[in-house]
DRENTORRO-301177 format. One line per field, with one value per residue (C-alpha): residue in one letter; residue number from 1; x, y, z. Coordinates in steps of 0.02 Angstrom, whole numbers, plus 50000, padded with zeros to 5 digits. Example, Ala and Ser with C-alpha at 12.3 -4.5 7.8 and 13.67 -1.06 7.14 Angstrom:
r A,S $
k 1,2 $
east 50615,50684 $
north 49775,49947 $
up 50390,50357 $
end
This chain:
r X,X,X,X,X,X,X,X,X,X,X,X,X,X,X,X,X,X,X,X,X,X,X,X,X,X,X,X,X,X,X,X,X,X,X,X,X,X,X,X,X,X,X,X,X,X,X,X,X,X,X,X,X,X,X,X,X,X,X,X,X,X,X,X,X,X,X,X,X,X,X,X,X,X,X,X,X,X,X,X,X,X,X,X,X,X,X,X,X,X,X,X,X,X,X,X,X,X,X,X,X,X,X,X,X,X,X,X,X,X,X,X,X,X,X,X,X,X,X,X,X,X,X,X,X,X,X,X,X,X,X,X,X,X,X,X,X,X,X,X,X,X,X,X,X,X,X,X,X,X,X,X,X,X,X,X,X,X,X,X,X,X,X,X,X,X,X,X,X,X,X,X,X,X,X,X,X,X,X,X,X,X,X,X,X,X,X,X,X,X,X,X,X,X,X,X,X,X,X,X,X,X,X,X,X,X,X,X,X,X,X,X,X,X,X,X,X,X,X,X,X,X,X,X,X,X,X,X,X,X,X,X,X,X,X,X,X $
k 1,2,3,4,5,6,7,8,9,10,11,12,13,14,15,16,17,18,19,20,21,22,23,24,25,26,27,28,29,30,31,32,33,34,35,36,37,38,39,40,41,42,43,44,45,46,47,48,49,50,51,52,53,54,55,56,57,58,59,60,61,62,63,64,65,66,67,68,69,70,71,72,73,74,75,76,77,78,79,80,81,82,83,84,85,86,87,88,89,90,91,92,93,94,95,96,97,98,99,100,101,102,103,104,105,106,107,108,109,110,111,112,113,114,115,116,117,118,119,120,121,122,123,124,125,126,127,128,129,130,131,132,133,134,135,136,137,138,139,140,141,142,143,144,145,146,147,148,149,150,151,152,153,154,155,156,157,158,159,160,161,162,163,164,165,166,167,168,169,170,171,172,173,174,175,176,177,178,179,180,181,182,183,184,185,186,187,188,189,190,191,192,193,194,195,196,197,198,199,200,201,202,203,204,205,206,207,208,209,210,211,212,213,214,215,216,217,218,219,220,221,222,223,224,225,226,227,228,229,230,231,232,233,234,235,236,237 $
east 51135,50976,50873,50687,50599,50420,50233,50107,49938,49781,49624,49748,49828,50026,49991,50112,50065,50149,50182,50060,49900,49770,49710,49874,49878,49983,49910,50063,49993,49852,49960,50079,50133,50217,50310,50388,50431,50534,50596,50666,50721,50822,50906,50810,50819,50688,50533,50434,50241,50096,49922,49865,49681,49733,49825,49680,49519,49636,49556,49659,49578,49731,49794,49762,49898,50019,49973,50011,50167,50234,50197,50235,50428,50554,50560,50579,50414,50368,50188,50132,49965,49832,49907,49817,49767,49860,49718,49798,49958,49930,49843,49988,50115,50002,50004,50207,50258,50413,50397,50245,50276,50163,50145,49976,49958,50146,50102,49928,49939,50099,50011,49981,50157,50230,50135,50168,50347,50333,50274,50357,50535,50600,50493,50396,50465,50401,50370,50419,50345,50383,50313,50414,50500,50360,50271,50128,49986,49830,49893,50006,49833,49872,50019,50062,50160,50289,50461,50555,50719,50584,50490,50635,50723,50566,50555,50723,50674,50533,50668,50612,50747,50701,50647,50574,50574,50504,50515,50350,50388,50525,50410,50378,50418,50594,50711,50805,50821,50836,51029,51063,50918,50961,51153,51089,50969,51119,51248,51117,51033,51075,50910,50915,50854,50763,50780,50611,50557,50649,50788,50762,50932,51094,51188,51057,51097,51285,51262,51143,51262,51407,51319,51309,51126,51022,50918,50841,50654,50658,50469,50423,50603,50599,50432,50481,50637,50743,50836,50896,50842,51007,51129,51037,51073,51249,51291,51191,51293 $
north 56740,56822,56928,56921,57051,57002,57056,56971,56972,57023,57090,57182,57261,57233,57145,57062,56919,56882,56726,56644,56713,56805,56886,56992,57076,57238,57332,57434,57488,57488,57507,57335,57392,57560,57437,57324,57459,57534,57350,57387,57552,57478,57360,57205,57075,56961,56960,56833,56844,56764,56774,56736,56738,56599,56499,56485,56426,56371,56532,56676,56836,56931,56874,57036,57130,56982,57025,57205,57178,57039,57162,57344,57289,57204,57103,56900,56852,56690,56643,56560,56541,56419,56347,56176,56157,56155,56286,56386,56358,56394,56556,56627,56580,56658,56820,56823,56761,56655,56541,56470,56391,56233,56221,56111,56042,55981,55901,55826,55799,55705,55675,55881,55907,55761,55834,56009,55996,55869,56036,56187,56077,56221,56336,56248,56281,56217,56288,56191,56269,56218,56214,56122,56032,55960,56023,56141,56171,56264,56438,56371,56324,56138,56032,55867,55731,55751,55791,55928,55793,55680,55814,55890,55704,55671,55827,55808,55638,55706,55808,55982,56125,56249,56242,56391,56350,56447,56411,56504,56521,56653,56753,56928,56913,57025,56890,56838,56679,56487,56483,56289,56241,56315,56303,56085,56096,56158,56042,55899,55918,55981,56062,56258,56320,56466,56559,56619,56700,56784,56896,57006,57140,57145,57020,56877,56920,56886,56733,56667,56704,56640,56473,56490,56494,56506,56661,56741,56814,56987,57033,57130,57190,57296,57368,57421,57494,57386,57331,57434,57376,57429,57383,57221,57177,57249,57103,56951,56987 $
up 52644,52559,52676,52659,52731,52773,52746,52837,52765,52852,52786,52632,52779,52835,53003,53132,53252,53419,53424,53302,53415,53282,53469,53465,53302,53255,53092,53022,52869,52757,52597,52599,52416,52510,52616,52484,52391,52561,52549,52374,52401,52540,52431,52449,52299,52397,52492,52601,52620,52721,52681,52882,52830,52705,52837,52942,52814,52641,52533,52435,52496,52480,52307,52231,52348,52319,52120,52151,52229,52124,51961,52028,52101,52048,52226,52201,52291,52392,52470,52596,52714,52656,52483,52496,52296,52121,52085,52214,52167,51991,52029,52135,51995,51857,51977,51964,52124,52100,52238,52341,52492,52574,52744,52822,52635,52636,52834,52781,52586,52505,52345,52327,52388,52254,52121,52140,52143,51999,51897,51983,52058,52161,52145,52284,52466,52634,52791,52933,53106,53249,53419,53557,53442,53349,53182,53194,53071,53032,53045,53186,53305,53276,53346,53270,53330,53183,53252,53173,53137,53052,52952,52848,52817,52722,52645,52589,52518,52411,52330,52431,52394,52512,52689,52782,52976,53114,53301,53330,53511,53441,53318,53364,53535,53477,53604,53470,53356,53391,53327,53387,53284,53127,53167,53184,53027,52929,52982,52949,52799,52623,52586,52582,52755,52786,52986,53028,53189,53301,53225,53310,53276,53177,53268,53231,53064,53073,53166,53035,52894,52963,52971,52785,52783,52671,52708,52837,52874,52964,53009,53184,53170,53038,53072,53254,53191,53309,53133,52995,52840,52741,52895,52893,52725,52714,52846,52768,52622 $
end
């Protein structure tokens, strides 16, 4: 299982949010580029980032720190947050990320989704949140009425590789992750899943790779110390 260790964008600062709620934001560090590179010093091979000013109003204002990252380690990068236009999507791929990730865009815009992975295959990801069971959108403000079960069937269908999910009423809140969901996604479907919010200390970890998932998103964990970064990777292996 590949671990991603997480930076979540805010204002070019490495931010956390508890549960989704911009009103309950964490600043950890002013420098995300001295993170990743702890992240690589670590170990890591991969990292997983969010621009959360993106995912709210569909603009790029932290593209430059994604650039810096993307050329000053040797980290495979992924984006999210806000990616609702080839321009977009172009833009993060000419700044060296290797994968961008759709979230609202992939909810609200098939034709954006179809044609991006038409050029980039699977190099194009999908977020699928999830909020009682149902998807969520718009930085995570919105709900739909798309079930979860219905969502990544038709992802699958579009020919979607990769599927990041998050059960935002797990992220940050350091009570662990939603096992039977991912432990049911995997069983399910043969897209590459993704375990996002909520892992929350080493034995998430194991769980998660004994499933023979994919990977695995650590965020608050790491930056409260609650996980060791090296420990952590040790077991997803």
């Amino acid at each position: 299982m590949i671990l991603f260790p997480a930076i979540d964008l805010y204002d070019k600062k490495a931010v956390r949010l508890y549960k989704g709620d911009y009103e309950n934001m964490t600043v950890y560090s002013d420098d995300p580029l001295e993170i990743a590179r702890d992240f690589e010093a670590c170990g890591a091979t991969h990292i997983h980032m969010v621009d959360l000013e993106g995912a709210k109003d569909g603009t790029t204002p932290n593209l430059c720190i994604v650039e810096e990252i993307a050329k000053k380690t040797s980290l495979f990068c992924e984006i999210g947050g806000g990616i609702r236009s080839m321009e977009t999507v172009d833009r993060y791929f000419a700044a060296g990320v290797q994968r961008v990730i759709l979230g609202t865009a992939a909810v609200n815009d098939e034709d954006f989704l179809k044609t991006a992975i038409e050029k980039y295959g699977s190099k194009i990801a999908v977020g699928a949140d999830v909020k009682d069971g149902f998807i969520a959108i718009k930085g995570w403000i919105e709900k739909t009425e798309i079930t979860l079960d219905a969502f990544v069937l038709k992802m699958q269908k579009l020919g979607v590789k990769n599927i990041i999910c998050t059960d935002i009423s797990k992220d940050g809140a350091m009570k662990g992750t939603n096992l039977g969901m991912y432990r049911e996604l995997s069983e399910k479907y043969t897209v590459d899943i993704t375990a996002s919010g909520g892992v929350s200390g080493i034995e998430d970890i194991q769980k998660l790779a004994e499933m023979g998932l994919y990977g695995a998103i650590i965020g608050k964990a790491y930056y409260t110390g609650a996980i060791d970064l090296v420990e952590a990777l040790e077991v997803a292996k």
